[in-house]
N, C-alpha and C positions, 0 to 999 in steps of 0.2 A: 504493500500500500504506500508505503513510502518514497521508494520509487516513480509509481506511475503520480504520486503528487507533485512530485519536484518535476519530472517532466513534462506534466501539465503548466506549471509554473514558467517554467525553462524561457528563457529570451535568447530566441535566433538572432542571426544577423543579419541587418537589410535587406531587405527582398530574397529573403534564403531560401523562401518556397514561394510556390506560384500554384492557386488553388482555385484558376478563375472555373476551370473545369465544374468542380466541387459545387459552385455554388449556382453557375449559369446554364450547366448540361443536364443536373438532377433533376428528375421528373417531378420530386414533389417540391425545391426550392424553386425553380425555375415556375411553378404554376404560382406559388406565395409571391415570387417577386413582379410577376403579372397582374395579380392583385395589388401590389402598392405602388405599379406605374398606374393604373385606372383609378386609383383613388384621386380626384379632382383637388383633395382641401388639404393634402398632405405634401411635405418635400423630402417625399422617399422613392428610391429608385428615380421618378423624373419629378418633375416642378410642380408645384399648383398650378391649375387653368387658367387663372389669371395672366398668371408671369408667361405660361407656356403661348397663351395670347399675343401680348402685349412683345415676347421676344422674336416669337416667327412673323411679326408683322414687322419689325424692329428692321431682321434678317433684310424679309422681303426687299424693303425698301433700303438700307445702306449697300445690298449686294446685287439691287435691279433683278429678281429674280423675275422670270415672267418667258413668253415662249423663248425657246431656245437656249435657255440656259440649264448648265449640266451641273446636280447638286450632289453629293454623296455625302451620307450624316451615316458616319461611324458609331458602334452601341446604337443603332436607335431604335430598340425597345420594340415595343408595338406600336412604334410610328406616329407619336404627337408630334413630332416635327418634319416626319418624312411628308405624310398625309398634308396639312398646309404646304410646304412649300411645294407637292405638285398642284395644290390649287391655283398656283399662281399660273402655272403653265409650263411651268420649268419637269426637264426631264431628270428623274431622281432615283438615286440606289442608296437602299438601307441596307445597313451592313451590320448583323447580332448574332452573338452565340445561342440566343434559347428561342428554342423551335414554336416555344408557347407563344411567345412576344411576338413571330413572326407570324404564326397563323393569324393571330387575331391581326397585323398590319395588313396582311394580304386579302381578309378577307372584309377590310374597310375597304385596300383599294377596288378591291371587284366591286364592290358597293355602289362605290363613286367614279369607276370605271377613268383611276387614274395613272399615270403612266411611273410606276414605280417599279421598280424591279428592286427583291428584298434576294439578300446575300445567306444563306446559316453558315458562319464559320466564325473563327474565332477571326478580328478583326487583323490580328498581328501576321497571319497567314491570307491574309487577303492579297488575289493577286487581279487586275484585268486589264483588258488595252484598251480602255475608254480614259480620258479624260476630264479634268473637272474644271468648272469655274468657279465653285466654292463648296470648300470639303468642313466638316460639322463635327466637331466633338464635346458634347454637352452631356452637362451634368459632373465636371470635374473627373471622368473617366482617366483622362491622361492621367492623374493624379496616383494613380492607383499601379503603374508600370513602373518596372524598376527603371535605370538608366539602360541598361543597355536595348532592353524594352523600347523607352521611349526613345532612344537615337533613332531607332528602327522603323519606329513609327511616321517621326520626321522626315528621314529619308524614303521612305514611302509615299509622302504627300508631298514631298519635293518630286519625283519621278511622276504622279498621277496629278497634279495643276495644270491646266492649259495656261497659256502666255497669259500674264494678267490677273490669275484665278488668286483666292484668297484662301488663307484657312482663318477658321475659328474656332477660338476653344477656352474653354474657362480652366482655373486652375483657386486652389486652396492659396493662402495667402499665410503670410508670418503671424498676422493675429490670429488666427484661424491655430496655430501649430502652441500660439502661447496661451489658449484658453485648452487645449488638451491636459487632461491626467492622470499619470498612471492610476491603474484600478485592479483589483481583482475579485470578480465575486460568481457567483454559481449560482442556476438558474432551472426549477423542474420546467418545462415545457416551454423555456425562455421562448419570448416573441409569440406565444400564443400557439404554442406548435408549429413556427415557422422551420425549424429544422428539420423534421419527421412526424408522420402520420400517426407514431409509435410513443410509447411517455419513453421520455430520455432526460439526462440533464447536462444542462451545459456549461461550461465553466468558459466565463470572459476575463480576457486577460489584457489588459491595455498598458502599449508600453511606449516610452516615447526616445528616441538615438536624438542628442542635442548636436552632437558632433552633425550629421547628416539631414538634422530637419526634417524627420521622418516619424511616422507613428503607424503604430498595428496594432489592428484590435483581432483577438485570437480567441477564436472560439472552437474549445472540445466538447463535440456531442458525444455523449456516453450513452447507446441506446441496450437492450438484453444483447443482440446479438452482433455489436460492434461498436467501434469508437475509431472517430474520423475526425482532423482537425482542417477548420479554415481560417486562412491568414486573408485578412482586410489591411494589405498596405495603403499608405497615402501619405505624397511626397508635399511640401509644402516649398512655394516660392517668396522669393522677391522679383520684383522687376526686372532686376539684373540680372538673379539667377535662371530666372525661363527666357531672358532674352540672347543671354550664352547659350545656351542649349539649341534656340532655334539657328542662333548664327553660326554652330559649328555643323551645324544639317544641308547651309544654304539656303535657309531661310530667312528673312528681314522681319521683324516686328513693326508694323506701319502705327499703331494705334495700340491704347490700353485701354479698356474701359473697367465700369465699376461691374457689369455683368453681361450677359449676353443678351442682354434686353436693351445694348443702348446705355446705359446708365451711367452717368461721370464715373471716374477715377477715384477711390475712396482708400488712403494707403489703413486708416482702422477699419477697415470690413473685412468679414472672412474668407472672401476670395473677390476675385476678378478676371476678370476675359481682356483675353489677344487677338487682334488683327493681326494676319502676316502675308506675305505676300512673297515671291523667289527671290533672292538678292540678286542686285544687277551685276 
């Protein structure tokens, strides 16, 4: 018992494991976290309807989306923002690891009979010969890749811009890293049975590396007939430091805002979004 305590306890090192599988391929987290993108009043998984409004109108118009434009939105869930942005008339690919999030996008676009083409893959294995005029990563997703993760990513969306194109994408900010605290506490049927269908309990362990501005929050399910751990990393920027990042990809950061709704520049808010654009 001793043992499996302290290794439940135990603090990895930086992105020492990689669990997107774990929580975005599983049949029964993958249906829960479906549920907390369609909840409207909440900001889990995606935004409140509000914001989700007010940002893909935001989009629309600083990015002219509308016929002829080519949009690809990375993670995007069951499609709040793929579905808008092909209303404008823009031609769009959604690109998600869970299959749940993608029927239900697919089966708005056959709805609305609109011109979306949805991806299932893990984002990071995303390959195709199309091009974009503005690629979409929302919800602080980048946040959550290790470096060498996110070089990869970057140089992805360097290789897939048309001349001109933009990316977007929001990220966790330094306030955001210095209202984190380490935690430990255990949980029967934590999140309402979001883990398994099964009673289990799960033990949270939140840690936080100062050296690297980095936090994970570690959750072991301990169900009768197994125990499975997921790691929730999330990297936290400054300015500087996500505008190195882009400029060692061949990227240029054109713009900072306070979110991807548009919203000024706020260096005390929990995160902010970046305009970028290919360096000349």
């Amino acid at each position: 018992m001793f043992h499996e305590i302290k290794t439940i306890n135990s603090r990895p090192e930086p992105f020492e494991f990689y669990t997107a599988h774990d929580l975005w391929a599983d049949a029964h987290t993958s249906k829960a976290m479906l549920e907390y993108h369609l909840n409207e009043a909440i900001d889990v998984s995606s935004r409140n309807r509000p914001f989700i409004e007010r940002s893909s109108e935001w989009i629309a118009s600083r990015f002219n989306l509308g016929d002829g434009a080519a949009v690809a939105d990375f993670g995007c869930g069951p499609g709040l923002y793929t579905t808008r942005f092909a209303r404008t008339g823009a031609t769009v690919t959604g690109i998600d690891f869970s299959q749940h999030s993608l029927d239900y996008a697919r089966r708005t676009a056959e709805r609305e009979n609109l011109d979306i083409t949805y991806v299932n893959a893990n984002y990071l294995d995303f390959q195709t010969p199309d091009r974009f005029d503005l690629i979409t990563m929302i919800m602080c997703d980048f946040c959550a890749l290790s470096p060498e993760q996110r070089t990869a990513m970057l140089l992805k969306f360097r290789t897939l811009l048309n001349p001109g194109g933009s990316v977007l994408l929001d990220v966790y900010s330094m306030a955001g890293f210095d209202q984190k605290e380490e935690a430990a506490a255990y949980e029967l049927n934590h999140l309402d049975g979001f883990w398994s269908p099964e009673d289990y309990y799960c033990f949270i362990n939140t840690f936080k590396y100062e050296k690297q501005k980095v936090s994970l929050d570690k959750y072991t399910i301990i169900e009768k007939s197994r125990t499975r751990v997921v790691y929730n990393w999330l990297q936290y920027f400054t300015r500087d430091s996500i505008e190195t990042e882009f400029h060692r990809a061949g990227l240029a950061i054109e713009q900072f805002y306070g979110s991807v709704a548009g919203d000024d520049f706020d260096p005390g808010a929990l995160e902010f979004a970046v305009v970028a654009r290919l360096s000349v």
